[in-house]
Every structure is written in C-alpha cells, then in structure tokens.
C-alpha positions in Angstrom: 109.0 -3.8 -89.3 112.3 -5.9 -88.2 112.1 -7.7 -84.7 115.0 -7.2 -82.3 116.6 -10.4 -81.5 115.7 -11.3 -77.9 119.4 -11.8 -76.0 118.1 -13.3 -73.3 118.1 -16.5 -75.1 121.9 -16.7 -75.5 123.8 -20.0 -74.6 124.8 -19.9 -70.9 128.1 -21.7 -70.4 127.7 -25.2 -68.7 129.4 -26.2 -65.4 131.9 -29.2 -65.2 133.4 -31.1 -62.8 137.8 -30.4 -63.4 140.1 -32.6 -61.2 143.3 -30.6 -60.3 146.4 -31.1 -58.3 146.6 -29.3 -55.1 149.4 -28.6 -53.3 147.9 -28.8 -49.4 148.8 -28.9 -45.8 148.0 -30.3 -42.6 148.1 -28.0 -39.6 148.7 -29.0 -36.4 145.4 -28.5 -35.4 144.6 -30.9 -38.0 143.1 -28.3 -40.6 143.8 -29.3 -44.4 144.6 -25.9 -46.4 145.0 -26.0 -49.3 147.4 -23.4 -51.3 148.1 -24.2 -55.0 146.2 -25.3 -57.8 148.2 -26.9 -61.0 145.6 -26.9 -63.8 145.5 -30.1 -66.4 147.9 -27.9 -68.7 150.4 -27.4 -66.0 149.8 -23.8 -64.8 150.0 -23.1 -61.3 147.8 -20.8 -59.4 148.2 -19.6 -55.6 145.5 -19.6 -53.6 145.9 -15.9 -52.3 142.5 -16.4 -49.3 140.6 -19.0 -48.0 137.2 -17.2 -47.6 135.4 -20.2 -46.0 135.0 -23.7 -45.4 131.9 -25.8 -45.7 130.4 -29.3 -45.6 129.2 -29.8 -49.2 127.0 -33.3 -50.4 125.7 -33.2 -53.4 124.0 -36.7 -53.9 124.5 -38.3 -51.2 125.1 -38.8 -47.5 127.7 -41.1 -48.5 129.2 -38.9 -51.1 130.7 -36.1 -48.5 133.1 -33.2 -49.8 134.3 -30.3 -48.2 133.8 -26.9 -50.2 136.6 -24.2 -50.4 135.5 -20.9 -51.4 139.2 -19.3 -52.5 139.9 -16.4 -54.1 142.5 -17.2 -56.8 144.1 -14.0 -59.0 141.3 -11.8 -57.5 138.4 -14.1 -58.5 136.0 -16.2 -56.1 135.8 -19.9 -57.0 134.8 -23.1 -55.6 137.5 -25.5 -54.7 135.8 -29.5 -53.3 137.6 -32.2 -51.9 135.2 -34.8 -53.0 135.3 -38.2 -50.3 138.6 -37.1 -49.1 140.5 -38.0 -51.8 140.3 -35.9 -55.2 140.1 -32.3 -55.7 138.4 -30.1 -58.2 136.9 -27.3 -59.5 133.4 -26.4 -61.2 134.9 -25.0 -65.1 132.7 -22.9 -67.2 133.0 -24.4 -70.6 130.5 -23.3 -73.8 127.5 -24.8 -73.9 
C-alpha cells in the first residue's frame, strides 16, 4: 500500500525585514501619511487606504515604530516606521 505524502509539512515562506522609500506627508495636524512605496527595484506602488495606525515595539521599549496597515493594489500589508527614521515592509521570501 503507497502512503499519501502528508502536505502539511510544505516549506512556509519566511518573513523579512525590506527597507523601502516612502513618499510621505506631514499634515497640519501633524499626522505623517504615508502614500507611495518605491520598491529596491524601482517600482512604485500607491498606497490606495490607510486602514489603521498603531504603536508597534518589537524588542524593545527603546526600539519604538509605528505600524501602517495599508492596502496596496487590493492587498493588506504592513508598512513600520521603525525609530522614526526608516521604513519597511515584512517580504515573504522562500524558505
């Protein structure tokens, strides 16, 4: 009798830290917003919603980013501005 392979098993795709450009504003209010995303091989993607805004640490007090949940081409992704001066983007790469 032949086994079935079990799929469950199959390599997930790992999670990495992408810096991007971001094209941003400052309201008046002083809200930052951002609204484009240039990826490393020069694409440019609009940031068609800003679905919310959070306070995001991840290893630290120190360490504070902001999280940007965006939806970009239909598609919700994470956006962080990580200590207030770089911004990426969590990329799903093969494990």
């Amino acid at each position: 009798m032949k086994s079935v392979k079990d799929q469950s098993h199959k390599a997930q795709p790992k999670t990495i830290k992408t810096y991007v450009t971001v094209s941003a504003i400052f309201n008046p209010d002083g809200k930052l917003t951002p609204e484009y995303i240039r990826w490393r091989d020069g694409r440019i993607f609009r940031i068609e919603k800003i679905i919310g805004v959070e306070n995001y640490t991840k290893d630290s007090i120190i360490n504070m980013d902001v999280m940007y949940t965006c939806s970009i081409l239909g598609k919700v992704c994470h956006l962080y501005f990580e200590n207030w001066s770089k911004w990426f983007v969590e990329e799903k790469v093969a494990a």
